[in-house]
PAMI-783021 format. One line per 5 residues: number of its first residue (from 1); their letters; for each residue x, y, z of C-alpha. Coordinates in Angstrom, 3 decimals, padded with zeros to 6 digits. Layout:
NUM	a	X/Y/Z; ...
REM end
This chain:
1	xxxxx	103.482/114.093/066.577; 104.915/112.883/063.026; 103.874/109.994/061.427; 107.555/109.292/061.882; 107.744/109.169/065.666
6	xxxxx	104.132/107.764/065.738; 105.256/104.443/064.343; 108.577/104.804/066.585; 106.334/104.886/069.381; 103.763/101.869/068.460
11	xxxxx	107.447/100.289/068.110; 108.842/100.876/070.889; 105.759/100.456/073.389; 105.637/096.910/071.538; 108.971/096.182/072.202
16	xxxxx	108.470/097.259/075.694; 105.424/095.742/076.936; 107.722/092.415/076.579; 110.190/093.279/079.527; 107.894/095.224/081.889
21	xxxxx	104.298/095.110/083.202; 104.115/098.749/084.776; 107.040/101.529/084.972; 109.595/101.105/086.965; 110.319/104.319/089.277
26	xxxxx	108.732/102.812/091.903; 110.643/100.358/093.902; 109.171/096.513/093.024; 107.460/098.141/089.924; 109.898/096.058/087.562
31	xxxxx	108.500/092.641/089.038; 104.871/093.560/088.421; 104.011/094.851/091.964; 103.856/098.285/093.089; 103.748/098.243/097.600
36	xxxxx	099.972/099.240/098.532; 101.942/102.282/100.446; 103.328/103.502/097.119; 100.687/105.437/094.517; 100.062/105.138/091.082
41	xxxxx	100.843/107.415/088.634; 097.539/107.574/086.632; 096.993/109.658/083.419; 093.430/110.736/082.588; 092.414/111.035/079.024
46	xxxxx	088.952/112.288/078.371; 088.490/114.402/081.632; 085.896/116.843/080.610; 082.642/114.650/081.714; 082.548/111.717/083.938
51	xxxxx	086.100/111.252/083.751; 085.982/113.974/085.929; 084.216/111.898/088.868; 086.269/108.899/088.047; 089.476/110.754/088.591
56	xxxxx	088.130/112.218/091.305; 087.182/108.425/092.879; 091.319/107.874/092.370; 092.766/110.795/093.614; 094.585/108.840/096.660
61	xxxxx	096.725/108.186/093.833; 099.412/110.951/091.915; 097.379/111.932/088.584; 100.219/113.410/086.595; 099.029/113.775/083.348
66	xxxxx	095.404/115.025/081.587; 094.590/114.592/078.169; 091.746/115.770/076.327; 090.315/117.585/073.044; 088.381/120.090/074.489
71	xxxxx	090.193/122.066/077.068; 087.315/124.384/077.805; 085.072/121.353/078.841; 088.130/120.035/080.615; 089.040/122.989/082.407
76	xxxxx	087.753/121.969/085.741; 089.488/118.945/086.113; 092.668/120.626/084.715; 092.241/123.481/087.750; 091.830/119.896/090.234
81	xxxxx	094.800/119.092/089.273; 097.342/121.714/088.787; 100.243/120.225/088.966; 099.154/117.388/086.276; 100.934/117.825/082.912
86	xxxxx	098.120/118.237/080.464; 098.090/116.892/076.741; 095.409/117.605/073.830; 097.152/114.080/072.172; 097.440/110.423/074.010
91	xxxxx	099.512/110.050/071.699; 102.078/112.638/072.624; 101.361/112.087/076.338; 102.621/108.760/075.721; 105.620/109.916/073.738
96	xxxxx	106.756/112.237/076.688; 105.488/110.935/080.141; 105.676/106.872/079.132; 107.913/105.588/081.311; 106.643/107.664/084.513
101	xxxxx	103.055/106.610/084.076; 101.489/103.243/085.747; 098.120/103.610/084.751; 095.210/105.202/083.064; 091.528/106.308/082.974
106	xxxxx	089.910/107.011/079.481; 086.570/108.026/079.525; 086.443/109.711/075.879; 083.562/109.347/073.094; 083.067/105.262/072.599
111	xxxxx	085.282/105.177/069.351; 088.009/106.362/070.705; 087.944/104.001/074.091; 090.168/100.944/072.440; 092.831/102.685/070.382
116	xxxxx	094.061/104.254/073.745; 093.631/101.413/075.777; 094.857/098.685/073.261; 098.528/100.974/072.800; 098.239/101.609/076.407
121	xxxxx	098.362/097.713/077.678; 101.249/097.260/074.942; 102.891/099.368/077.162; 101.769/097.579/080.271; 099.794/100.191/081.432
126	xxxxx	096.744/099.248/083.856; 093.574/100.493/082.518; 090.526/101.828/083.464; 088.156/102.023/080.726; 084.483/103.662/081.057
131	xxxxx	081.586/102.154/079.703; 081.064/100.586/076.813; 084.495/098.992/076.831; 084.677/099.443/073.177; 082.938/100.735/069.781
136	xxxxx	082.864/097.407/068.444; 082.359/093.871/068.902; 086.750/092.991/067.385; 087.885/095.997/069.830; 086.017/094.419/072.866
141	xxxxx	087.622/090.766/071.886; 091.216/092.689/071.201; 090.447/094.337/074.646; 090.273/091.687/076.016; 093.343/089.158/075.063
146	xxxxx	095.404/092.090/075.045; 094.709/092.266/079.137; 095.264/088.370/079.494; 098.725/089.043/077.223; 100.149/091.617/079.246
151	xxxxx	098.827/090.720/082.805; 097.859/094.260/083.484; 095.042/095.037/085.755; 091.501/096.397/084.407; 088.166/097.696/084.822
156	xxxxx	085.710/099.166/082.783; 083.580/101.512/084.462; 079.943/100.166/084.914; 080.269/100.653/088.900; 077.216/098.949/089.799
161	xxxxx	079.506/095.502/089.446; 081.437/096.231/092.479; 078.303/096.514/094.662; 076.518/094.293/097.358; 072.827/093.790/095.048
166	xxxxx	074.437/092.684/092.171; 076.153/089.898/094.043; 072.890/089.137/095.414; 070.787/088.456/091.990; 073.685/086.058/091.283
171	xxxxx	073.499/084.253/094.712; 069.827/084.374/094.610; 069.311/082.708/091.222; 071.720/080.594/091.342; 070.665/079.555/094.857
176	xxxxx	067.322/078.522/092.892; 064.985/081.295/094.157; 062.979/081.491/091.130; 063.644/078.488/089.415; 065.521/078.055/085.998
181	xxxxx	065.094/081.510/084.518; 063.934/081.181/080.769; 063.524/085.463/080.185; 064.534/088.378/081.382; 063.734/091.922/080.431
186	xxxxx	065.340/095.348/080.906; 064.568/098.692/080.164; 066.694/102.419/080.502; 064.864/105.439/080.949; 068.055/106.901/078.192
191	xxxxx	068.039/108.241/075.636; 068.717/111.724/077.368; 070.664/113.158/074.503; 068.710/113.965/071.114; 068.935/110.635/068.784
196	xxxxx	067.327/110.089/065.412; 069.248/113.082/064.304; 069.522/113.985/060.480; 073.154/114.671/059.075; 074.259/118.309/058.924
201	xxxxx	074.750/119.892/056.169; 075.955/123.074/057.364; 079.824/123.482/058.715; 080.276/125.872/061.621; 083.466/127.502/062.658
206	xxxxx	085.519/125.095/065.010; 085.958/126.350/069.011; 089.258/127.278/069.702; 089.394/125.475/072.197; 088.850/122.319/070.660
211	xxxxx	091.077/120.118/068.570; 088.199/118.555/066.019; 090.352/116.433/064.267; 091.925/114.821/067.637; 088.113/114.414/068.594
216	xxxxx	087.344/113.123/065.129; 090.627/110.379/065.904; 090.070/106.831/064.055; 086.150/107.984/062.497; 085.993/109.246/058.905
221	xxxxx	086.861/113.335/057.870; 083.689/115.234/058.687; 083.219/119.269/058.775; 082.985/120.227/062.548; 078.925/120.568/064.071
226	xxxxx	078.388/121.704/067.616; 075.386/118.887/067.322; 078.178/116.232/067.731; 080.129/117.606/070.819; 080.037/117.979/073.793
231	xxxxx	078.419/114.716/075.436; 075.731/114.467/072.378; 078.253/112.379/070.536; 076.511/109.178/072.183; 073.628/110.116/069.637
236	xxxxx	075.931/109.339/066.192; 076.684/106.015/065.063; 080.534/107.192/064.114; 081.055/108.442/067.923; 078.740/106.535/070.337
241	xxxxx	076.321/103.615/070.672; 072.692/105.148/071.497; 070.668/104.255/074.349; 072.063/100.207/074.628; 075.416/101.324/074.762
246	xxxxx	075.104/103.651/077.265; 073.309/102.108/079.389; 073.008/098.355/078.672; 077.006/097.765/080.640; 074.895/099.222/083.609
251	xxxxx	071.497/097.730/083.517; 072.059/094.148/081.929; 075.748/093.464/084.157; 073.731/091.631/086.961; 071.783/089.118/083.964
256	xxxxx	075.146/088.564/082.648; 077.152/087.881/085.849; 073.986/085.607/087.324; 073.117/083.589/084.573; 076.750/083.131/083.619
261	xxxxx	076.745/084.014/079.765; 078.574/084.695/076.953; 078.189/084.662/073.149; 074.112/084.453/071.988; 073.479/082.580/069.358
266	xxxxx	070.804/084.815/067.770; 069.697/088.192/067.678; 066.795/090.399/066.323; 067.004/094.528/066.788; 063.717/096.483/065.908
271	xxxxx	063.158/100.233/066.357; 061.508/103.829/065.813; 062.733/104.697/062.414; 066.558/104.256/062.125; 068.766/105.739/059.700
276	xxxxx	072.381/105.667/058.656; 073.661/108.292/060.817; 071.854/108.221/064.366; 070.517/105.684/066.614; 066.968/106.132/067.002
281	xxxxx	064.233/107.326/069.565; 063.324/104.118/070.587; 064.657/100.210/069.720; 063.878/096.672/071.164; 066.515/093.938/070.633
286	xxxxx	065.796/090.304/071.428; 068.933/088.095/072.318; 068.886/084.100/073.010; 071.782/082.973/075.167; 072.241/079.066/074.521
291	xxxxx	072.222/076.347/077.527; 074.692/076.611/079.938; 076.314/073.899/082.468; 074.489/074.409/085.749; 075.251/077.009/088.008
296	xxxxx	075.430/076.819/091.642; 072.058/074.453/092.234; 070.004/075.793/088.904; 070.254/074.677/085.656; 070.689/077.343/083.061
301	xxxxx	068.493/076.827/079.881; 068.373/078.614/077.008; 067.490/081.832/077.842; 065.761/085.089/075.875; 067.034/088.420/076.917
306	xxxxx	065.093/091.408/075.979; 066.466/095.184/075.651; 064.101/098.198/075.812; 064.694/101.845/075.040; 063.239/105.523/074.772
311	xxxxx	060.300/104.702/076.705; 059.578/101.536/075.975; 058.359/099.093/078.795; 057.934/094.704/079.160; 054.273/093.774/080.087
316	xxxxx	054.028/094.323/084.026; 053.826/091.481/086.122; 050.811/090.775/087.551; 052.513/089.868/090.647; 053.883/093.402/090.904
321	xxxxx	051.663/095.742/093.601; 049.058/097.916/091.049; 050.376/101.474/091.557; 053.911/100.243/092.211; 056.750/101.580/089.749
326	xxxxx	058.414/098.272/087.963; 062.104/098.980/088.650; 063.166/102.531/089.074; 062.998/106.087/087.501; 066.136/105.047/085.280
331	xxxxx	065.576/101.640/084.486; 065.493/098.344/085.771; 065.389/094.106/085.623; 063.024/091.855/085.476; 064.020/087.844/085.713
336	xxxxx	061.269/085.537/084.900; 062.029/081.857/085.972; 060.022/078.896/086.769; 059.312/079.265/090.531; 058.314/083.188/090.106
341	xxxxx	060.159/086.497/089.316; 062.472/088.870/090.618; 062.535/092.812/089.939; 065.360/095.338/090.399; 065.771/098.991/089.546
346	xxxxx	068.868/100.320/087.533; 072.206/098.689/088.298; 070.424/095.670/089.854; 068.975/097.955/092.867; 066.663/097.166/095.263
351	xxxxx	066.321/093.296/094.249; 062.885/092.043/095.107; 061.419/088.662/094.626; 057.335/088.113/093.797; 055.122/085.438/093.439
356	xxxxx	056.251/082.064/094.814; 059.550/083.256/095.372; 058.543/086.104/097.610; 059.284/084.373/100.594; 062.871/082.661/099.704
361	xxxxx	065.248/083.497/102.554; 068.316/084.680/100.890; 071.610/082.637/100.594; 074.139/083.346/102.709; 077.086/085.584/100.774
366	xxxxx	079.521/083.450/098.614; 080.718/086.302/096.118; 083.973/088.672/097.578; 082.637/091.634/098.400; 084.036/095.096/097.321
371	xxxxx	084.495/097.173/100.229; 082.259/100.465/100.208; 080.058/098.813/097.761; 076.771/098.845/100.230; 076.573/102.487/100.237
376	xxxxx	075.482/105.457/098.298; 076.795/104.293/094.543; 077.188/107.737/093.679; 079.384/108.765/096.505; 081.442/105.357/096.534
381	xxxxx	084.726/104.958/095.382; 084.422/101.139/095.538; 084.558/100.354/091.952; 087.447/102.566/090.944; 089.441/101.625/094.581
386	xxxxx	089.141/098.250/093.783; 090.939/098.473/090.068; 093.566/100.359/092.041; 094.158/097.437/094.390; 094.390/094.976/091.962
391	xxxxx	096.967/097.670/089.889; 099.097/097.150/092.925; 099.334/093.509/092.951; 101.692/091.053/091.306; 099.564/089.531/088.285
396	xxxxx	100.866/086.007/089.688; 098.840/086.369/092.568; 096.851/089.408/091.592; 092.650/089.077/092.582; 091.478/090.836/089.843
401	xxxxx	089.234/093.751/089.960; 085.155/094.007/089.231; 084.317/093.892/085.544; 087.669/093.271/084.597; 088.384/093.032/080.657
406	xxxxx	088.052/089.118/080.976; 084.503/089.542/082.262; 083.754/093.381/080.551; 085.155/091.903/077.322; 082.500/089.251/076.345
411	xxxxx	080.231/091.122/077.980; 080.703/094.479/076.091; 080.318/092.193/072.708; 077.213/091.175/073.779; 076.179/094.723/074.259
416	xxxxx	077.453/096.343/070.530; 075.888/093.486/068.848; 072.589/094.153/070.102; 073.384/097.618/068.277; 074.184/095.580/065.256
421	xxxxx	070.748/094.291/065.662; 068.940/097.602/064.981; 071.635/098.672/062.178; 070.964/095.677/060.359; 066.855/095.246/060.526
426	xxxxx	066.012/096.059/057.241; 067.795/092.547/056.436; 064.112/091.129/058.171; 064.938/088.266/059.993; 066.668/086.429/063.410
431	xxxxx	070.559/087.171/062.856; 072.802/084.482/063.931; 075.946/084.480/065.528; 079.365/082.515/065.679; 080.584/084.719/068.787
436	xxxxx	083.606/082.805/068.672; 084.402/084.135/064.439; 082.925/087.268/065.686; 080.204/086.944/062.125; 076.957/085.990/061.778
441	xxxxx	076.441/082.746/059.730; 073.446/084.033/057.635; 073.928/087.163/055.531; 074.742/085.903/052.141; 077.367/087.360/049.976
446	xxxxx	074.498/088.976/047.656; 072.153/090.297/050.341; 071.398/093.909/050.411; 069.839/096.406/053.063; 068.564/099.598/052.329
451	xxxxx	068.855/102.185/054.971; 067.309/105.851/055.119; 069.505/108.329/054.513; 067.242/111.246/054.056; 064.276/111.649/055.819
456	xxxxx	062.253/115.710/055.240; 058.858/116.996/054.867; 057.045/120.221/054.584; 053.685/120.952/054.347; 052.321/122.896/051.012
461	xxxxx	048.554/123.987/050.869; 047.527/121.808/054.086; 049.283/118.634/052.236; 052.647/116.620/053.930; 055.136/116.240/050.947
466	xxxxx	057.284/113.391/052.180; 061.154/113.459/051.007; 062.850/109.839/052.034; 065.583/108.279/050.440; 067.414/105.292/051.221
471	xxxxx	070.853/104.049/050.271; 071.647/100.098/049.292; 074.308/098.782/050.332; 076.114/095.099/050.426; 074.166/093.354/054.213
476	xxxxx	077.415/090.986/054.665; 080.332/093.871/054.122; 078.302/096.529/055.873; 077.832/094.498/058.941; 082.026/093.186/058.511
481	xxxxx	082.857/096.837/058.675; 080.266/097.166/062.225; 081.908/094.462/063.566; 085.320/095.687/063.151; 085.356/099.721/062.093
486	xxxxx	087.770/100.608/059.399; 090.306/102.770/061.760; 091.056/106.467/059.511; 093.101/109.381/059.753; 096.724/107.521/060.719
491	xxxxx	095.131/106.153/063.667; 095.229/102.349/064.132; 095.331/099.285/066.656; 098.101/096.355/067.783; 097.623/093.479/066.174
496	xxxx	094.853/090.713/067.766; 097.019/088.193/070.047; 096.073/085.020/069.607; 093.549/082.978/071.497
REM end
């Protein structure tokens, strides 16, 4: 696509978004409702991986279109859907198949999530984003008020918020079943995917089946390495978010949801040694969420949240059984409050109260509950079902889906600026934040971090000759340029709407 008819189209879907919420083949469509008898038409865009499953959870609607770089990796999901018109470029698919699509799925590398999805809700397109949301703290908040602004219906994918146990924590705690809860700690069993990586030097040949510079989209020129993709992407800065990104929309939703928070006010990120390229083997972030009005019959206090990756663990509880695994193979929760404690496994699973709590009866349900969400997660289609619903309904009187962009939004900032955290430690001390101006309030205009660039050694007569080198750069326009990523290579995003 020119860059002619690429700004014709960023026009045009503009223009559009202002007369029409979804497309209007389908009878009612115009008005903003689509008849639960009637399907969807959904495009895919990033179809190779879990898109795959996701598609696969919303195939009682008509997926017409698939888009994605890599058509080898794709190829499965392209021979699921044969009749599906399929696209290397969003951007074309757009061009061509606008007006006869309803809704998408985009489950591509993390930097690429919001420049699809932003152009997409110009157009009024419902959207179905996988975790994280976003790259970036600005693309979650333009996520975000771009969803309230066109009245579409959303969802990004952390599943685990459209089942039974996550509804639980919240009634529990805010039923009072372990007091006012002043920490909480979680922990991922990721990364999975090699991290701490050094930057290639070497070019290799590109796959022919693979359009690098489509997969490269809004990040900065780089020769193509078959270290970066498929799926190890999540293990460069440019492409994913490390361990806390992956995993942090799944493992820290039920915190967020029960203890009803937003923006912290401070942060502190520490790790295994980090460098300018790749997130590294192992980090611990430390978050403090401000007071909150009560919730339910609790009071919410100030609260520390802490993050743990690559193998790191929080102190056991003593109340825990000895011998007993604290949370579950791939992660888990643990909610300290004033009347005892309350462990989970990954996605909130398997909630279980100790101590003095241990014998709280639980609440009886208050939260809507998602249907299929109190079975198998993995072979649910509660989540995506329930952003289809919502798709169907006229935004006047629309329930909105699980983890929809007004909840996923705030939340997903939360989760990127922890990454912040352990980009920025070499700045050696607690980082605080105006989550409303999106900046933190003390990084001078003349500090400067240093952060490894090179990091070699090789051993001569018996003796390690070390080889690190750092680079300096400006602390306050470093971390401007994490909070809101420079977009390259004639890509770019709609303007933010106003609060």
């Amino acid at each position: 696509m020119s860059n002619e008819s690429r700004r014709e189209f960023i026009k045009k879907s503009s223009m559009a978004a202002g007369f029409t919420i979804v497309s209007s083949h389908v009878l009612g469509k115009a008005l903003g409702y689509t008849a639960p008898s009637d399907k969807l038409n959904i495009a895919g865009i990033g179809v190779g991986g879990v898109g795959r499953r996701n598609l696969k959870n919303m195939n009682t609607e008509n997926i017409v279109a698939l888009c994605d770089v890599d058509w080898k990796y794709a190829a499965k999901t392209f021979g699921d859907y044969p009749k599906a018109t399929p696209f290397r470029d969003w951007r074309e698919m757009f061009d061509k198949m606008g007006k006869s699509i309803d809704a998408i799925m985009v489950a591509t590398p993390d930097h690429t999530h919001a420049g699809v999805a932003a152009h997409a809700m110009t157009m009024g397109k419902h959207c179905y984003v996988q975790k994280p949301l976003t790259h970036s703290v600005y693309e979650s908040r333009l996520l975000t008020r771009l969803a309230k602004k066109h009245k579409v219906a959303t969802q990004m994918g952390n599943q685990g918020n459209s089942f039974d146990w996550c509804r639980d924590i919240a009634e529990m705690i805010q039923a009072g079943a372990i007091g006012e809860v002043t920490e909480v700690h979680c922990w991922t069993n990721r990364p999975i995917w090699p991290q701490g990586l050094k930057n290639p030097k070497e070019a290799m040949n590109i796959p022919s089946d693979l359009n690098w510079d489509l997969f490269l989209g809004p990040a900065e020129k780089r020769p193509y390495h078959s270290v970066y993709t498929p799926w190890n992407w999540r293990g460069w800065w440019d492409f994913g978010t490390g361990a806390l990104g992956d995993m942090a929309c799944h493992i820290m939703d039920p915190l967020y949801w029960a203890l009803d928070l937003k923006y912290p006010t401070k942060v502190n990120g520490s790790s295994t040694l980090s460098n300018l390229y790749s997130p590294p083997h192992a980090q611990l972030v430390k978050y403090t969420f401000p007071a909150r009005p009560p919730k339910g019959s609790v009071k919410m206090p100030e609260v520390d949240v802490y993050w743990y990756d690559g193998g790191l663990m929080p102190p056991r509880p003593e109340e825990l059984t000895p011998g007993v695994m604290m949370g579950d193979p791939d992660g888990g929760l643990l909610f300290i409050g004033t009347k005892g404690k309350l462990v989970t496994g990954c996605f909130g699973l398997n909630p279980t109260l100790l101590g003095k709590a241990k014998d709280f009866v639980k609440p009886a349900p208050t939260l809507r509950r998602i249907p299929g969400g109190n079975i198998d997660i993995w072979k649910s289609t509660a989540h995506e079902q329930d952003w289809i619903r919502a798709s169907k309904e006229n935004p006047k009187h629309r329930v909105e889906s699980s983890s929809n962009f007004a909840f996923a939004g705030p939340f997903n900032e939360m989760v990127v600026m922890g990454v912040l955290a352990v980009r920025l430690q070499g700045l050696n001390r607690d980082l605080l934040w105006d989550g409303e101006n999106m900046q933190f309030t003390n990084i001078n205009d003349n500090d400067k971090i240093k952060i490894v660039t090179v990091d070699d050694f090789v051993v001569t007569d018996g003796h390690p000759r070390f080889d690190r080198r750092t680079a300096e750069f400006n602390a306050k326009s470093i971390a401007t340029e994490w909070i809101k990523h420079t977009y390259h290579n004639g890509f770019s995003l709609p303007d933010m709407p106003k609060a």
